[in-house]
C-alpha positions as CSV (number, residue, x, y, z in Angstrom):
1,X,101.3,110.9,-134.3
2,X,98.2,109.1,-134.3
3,X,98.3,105.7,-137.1
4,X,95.5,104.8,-139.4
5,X,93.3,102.0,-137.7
6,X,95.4,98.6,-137.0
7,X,94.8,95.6,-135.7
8,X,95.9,96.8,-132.1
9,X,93.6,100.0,-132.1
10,X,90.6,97.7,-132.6
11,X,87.8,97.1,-129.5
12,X,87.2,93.2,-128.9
13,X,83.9,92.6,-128.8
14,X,84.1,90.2,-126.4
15,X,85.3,92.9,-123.8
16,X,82.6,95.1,-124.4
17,X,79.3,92.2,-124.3
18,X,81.5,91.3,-121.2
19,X,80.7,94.4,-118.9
20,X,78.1,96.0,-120.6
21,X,75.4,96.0,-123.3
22,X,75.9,97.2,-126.8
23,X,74.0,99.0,-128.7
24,X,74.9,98.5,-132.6
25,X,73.2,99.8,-135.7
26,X,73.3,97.8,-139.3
27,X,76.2,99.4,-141.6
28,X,77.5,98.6,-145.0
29,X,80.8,100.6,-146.1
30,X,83.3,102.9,-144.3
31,X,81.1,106.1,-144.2
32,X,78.4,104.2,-142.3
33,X,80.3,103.2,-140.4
34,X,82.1,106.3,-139.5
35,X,78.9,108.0,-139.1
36,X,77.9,105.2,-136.3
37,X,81.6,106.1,-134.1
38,X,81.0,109.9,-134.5
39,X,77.6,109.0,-133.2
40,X,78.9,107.7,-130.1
41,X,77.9,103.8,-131.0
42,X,80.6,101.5,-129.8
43,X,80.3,98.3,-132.5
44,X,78.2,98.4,-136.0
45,X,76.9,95.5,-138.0
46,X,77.8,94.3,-141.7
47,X,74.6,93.9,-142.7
48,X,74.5,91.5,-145.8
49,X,70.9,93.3,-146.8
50,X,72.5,96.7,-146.6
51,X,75.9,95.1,-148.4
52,X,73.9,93.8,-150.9
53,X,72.0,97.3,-152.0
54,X,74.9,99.2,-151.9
55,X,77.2,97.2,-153.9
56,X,75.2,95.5,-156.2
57,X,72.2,97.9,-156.2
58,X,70.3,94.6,-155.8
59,X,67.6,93.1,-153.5
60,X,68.9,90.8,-150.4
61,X,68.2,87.6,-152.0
62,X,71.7,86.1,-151.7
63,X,73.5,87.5,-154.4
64,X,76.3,88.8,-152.3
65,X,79.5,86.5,-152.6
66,X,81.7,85.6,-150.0
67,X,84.7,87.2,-151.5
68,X,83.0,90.1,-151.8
69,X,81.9,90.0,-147.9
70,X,85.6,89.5,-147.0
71,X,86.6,92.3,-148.9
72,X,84.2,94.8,-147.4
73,X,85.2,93.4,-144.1
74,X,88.9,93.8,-144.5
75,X,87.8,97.5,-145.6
76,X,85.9,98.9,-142.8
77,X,87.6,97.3,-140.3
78,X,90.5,98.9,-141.4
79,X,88.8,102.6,-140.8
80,X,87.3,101.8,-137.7
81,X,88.2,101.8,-134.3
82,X,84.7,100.3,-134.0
83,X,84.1,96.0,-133.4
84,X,82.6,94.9,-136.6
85,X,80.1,92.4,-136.6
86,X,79.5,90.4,-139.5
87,X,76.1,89.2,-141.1
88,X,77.4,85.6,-143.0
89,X,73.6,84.4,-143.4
90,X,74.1,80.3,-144.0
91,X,78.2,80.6,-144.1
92,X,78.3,80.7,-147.8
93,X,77.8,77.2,-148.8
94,X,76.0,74.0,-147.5
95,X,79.2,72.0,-146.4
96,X,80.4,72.7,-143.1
97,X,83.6,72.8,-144.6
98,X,82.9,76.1,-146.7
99,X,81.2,78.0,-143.6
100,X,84.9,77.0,-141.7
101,X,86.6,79.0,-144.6
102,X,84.4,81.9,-144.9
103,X,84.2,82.6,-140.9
104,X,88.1,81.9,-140.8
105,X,88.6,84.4,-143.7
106,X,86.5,87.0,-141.9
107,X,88.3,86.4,-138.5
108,X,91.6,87.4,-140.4
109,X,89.7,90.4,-142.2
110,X,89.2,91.6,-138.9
111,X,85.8,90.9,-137.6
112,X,84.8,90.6,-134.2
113,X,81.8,88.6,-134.3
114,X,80.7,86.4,-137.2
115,X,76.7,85.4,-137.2
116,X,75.9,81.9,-138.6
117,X,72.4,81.1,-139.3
118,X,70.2,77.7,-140.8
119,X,69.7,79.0,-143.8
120,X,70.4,77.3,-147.1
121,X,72.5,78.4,-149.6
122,X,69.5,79.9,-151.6
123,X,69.2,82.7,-149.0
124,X,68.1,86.2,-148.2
125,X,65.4,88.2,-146.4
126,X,63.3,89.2,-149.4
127,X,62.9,85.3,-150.0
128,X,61.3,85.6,-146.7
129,X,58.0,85.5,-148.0
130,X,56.4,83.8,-151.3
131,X,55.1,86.8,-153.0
132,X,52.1,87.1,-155.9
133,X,52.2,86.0,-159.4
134,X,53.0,90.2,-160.1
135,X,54.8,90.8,-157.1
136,X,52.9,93.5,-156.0
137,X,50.4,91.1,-154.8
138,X,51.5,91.0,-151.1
139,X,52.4,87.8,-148.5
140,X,50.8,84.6,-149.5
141,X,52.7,82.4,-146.6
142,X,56.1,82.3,-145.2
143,X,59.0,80.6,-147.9
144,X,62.1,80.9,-145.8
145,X,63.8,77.6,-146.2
146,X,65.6,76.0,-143.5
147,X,68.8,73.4,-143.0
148,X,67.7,70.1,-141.1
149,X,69.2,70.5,-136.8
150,X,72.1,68.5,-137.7
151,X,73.3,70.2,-140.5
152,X,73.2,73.7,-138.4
153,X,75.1,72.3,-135.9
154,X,77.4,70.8,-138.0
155,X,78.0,74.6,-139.7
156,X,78.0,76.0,-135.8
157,X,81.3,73.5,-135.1
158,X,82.9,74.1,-138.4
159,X,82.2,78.1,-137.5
160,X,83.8,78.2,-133.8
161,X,86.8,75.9,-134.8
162,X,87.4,78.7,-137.5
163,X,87.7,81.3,-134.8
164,X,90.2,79.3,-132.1
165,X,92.8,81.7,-131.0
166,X,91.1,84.7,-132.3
167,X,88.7,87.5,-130.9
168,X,86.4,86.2,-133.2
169,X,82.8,85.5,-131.4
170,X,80.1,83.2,-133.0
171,X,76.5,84.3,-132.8
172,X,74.3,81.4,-133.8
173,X,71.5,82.3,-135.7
174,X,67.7,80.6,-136.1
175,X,64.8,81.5,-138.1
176,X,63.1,78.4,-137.5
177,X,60.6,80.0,-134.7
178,X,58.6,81.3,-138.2
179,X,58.9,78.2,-140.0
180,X,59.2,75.1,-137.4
181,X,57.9,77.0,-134.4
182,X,59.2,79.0,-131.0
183,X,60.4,75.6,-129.5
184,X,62.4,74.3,-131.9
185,X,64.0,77.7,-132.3
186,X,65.3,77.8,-128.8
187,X,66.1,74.3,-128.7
188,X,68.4,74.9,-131.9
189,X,70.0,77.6,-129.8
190,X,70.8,75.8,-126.6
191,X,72.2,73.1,-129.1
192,X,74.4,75.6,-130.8
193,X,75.4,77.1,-127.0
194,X,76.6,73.5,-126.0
195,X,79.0,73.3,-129.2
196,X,80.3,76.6,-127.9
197,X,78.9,78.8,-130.0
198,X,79.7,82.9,-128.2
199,X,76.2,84.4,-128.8
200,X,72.9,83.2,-129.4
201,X,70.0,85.1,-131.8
202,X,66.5,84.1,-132.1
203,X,65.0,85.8,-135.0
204,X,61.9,87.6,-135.1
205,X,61.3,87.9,-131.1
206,X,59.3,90.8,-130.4
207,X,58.4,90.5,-127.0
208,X,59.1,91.0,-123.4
209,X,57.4,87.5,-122.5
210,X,59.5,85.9,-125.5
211,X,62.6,87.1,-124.2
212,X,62.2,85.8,-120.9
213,X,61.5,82.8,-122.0
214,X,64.4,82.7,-124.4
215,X,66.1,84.0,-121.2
216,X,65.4,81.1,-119.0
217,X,66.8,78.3,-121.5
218,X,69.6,80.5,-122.5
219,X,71.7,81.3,-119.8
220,X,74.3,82.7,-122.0
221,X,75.3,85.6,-124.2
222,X,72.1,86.5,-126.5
223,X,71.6,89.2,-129.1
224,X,68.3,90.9,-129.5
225,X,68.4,91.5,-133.3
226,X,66.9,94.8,-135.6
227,X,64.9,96.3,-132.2
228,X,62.2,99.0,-133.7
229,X,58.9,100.5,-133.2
230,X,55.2,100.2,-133.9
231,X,53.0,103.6,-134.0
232,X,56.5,105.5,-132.7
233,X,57.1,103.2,-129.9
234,X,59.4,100.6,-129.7
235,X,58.9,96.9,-129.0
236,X,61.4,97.0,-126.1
237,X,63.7,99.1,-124.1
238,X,67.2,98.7,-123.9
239,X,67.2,98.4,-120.1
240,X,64.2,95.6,-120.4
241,X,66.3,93.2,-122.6
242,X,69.1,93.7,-120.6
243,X,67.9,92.8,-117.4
244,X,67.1,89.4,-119.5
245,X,70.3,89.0,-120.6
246,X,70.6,90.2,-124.1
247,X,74.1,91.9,-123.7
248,X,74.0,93.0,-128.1
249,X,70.9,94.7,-129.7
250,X,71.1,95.9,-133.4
251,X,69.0,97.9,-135.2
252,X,68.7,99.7,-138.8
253,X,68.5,102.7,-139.4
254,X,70.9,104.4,-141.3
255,X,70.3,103.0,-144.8
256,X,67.0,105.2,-144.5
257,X,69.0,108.3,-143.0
258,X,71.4,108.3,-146.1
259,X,69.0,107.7,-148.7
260,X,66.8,110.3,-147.5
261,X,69.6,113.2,-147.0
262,X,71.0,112.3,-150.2
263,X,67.5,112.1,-151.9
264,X,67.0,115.3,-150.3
265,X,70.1,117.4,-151.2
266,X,69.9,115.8,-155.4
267,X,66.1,117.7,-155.6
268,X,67.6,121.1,-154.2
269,X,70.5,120.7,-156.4
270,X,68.9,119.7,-159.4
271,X,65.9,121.9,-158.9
272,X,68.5,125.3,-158.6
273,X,71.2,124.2,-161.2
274,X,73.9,125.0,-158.2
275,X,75.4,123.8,-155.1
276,X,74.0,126.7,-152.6
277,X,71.6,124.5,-150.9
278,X,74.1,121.8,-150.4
279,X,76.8,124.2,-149.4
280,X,74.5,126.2,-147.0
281,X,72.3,123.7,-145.6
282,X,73.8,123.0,-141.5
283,X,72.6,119.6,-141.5
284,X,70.3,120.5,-138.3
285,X,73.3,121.6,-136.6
286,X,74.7,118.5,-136.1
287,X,77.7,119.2,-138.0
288,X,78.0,122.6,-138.2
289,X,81.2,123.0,-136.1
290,X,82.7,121.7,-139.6
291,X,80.0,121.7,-142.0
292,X,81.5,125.1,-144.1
293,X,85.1,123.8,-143.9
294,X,86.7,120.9,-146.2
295,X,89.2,120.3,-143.3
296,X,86.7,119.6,-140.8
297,X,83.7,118.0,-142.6
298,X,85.7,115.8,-144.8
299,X,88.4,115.6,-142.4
300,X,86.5,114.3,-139.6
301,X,85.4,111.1,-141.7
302,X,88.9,110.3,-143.4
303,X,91.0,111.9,-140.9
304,X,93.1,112.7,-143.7
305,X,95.8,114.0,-141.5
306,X,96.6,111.2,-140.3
307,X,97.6,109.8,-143.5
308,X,99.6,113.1,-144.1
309,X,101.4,112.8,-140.9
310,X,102.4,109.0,-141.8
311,X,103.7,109.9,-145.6
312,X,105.6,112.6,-143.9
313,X,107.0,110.2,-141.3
314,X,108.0,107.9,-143.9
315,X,109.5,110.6,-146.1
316,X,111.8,111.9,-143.4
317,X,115.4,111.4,-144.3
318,X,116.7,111.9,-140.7
């Protein structure tokens, strides 16, 4: 008999980066990320954007709490085999001392990899930019806010003492190459690196020439973070950021997948008054093997057997 997800069944993400890239899309509750495994993807991402509009059905301005994080942690990493990285923005709070708790809480919620940016606490993407009076007004100039070099590295120490003795990996995050500039950016990461932070992210690279330089002062682990395209081709290949060293590469994805299938199947059902559409509808063939039957389409994301099989096991008398 097969157990629900524990702590032994989990991938370290620290093997995987080790031999090979990884490919790893941006996920926010247990169906994403069962969708990503049946997919064949071998980690997902916490993303605290995606987080954020799914469980608060509010815009990624840094409402998300850090309980609430831990919790949604603790839950898909308990229903996936998968290494979960987690998006923790700033750390949760300015002090050092409150970034140690948060990555230590995640490290026992089960995450593999915990990303620690210089942010402030007043953060988010869709602060990113200062918008118009009406907000419909477009970009004005970039807003994003950043913590002085010492207080970043003073969060990146607090973060990688939290993980000691754990699979746990630190990714230090910057932003700064939109605010302070592409050098300072890199020079925040190589600082970070030298306090033993796992992985290092540069934030809004997009190309080959910035990767190799990014490559050349950064000899160690590097993520490659949200990779997409322009006119349906992307910025990068897989194989061209690897062969500079960036071992993780994220991307999103899914958020529009969902809303789009589910925006889809409401109109048909709404429109006919009945299920048929929904019922009928093979999903491209992707899922048809199980599509018709409850044991096989629902079955395959909750493995409900499983759970069966284990009641049964602790209901046996014998």
């Amino acid at each position: 008999m097969s157990e629900p997800v524990s702590l032994k069944d989990r991938v370290s993400l620290k093997e995987l980066v080790a031999k090979k890239q990884v490919f790893a899309p941006c996920i926010w509750d247990c169906m994403s990320a069962r969708a990503a495994e049946l997919a064949g993807f071998e980690a997902v991402l916490l993303s605290s954007a995606c987080l954020s509009y799914s469980m608060l059905g509010m815009p990624d301005i840094g409402l998300i709490t850090s309980d609430e994080l831990v919790a949604a942690t603790e839950r898909i990493t308990n229903t996936t085999r998968l290494p979960v990285i987690v998006d923790a923005d700033e750390g949760y709070g300015d002090s050092p001392l409150m970034v140690y708790r948060t990555c230590q809480r995640l490290a026992k919620a089960g995450a593999m990899a915990i990303s620690i940016d210089d942010t402030t606490a007043i953060r988010g993407f869709e602060r990113l930019f200062q918008w118009g009076a009406n907000y419909n007004d477009g970009v004005s100039k970039i807003n994003m806010k950043l913590c002085s070099m010492e207080d970043f590295l003073a969060k990146i120490r607090a973060a990688v003492k939290a993980v000691e003795g754990t699979e746990c990996m630190i990714i230090a995050r910057t932003g700064a190459k939109r605010v302070n500039g592409f050098e300072d950016a890199i020079e925040r990461m190589v600082r970070a690196e030298e306090l033993g932070a796992h992985m290092t992210m540069v934030l809004n690279i997009a190309t080959l020439e910035e990767c190799e330089t990014i490559n050349k002062r950064l000899p160690g682990w590097k993520m490659f973070p949200d990779v997409y395209s322009v006119n349906g081709e992307p910025i990068v290949t897989l194989k061209q950021v690897e062969d500079l060293g960036f071992n993780l590469v994220t991307c999103h994805f899914l958020e529009k997948g969902s809303m789009w299938g589910m925006m889809d199947y409401a109109k048909h059902v709404f429109e006919d008054g009945n299920t048929a559409y929904a019922d009928t509808h093979d999903m491209g063939g992707i899922m048809e093997e199980y599509v018709h039957s409850p044991a096989g389409y629902y079955g395959e994301f909750s493995e409900y057997w499983k759970w069966f099989a284990l009641e049964d096991e602790f209901n046996n008398k014998k």
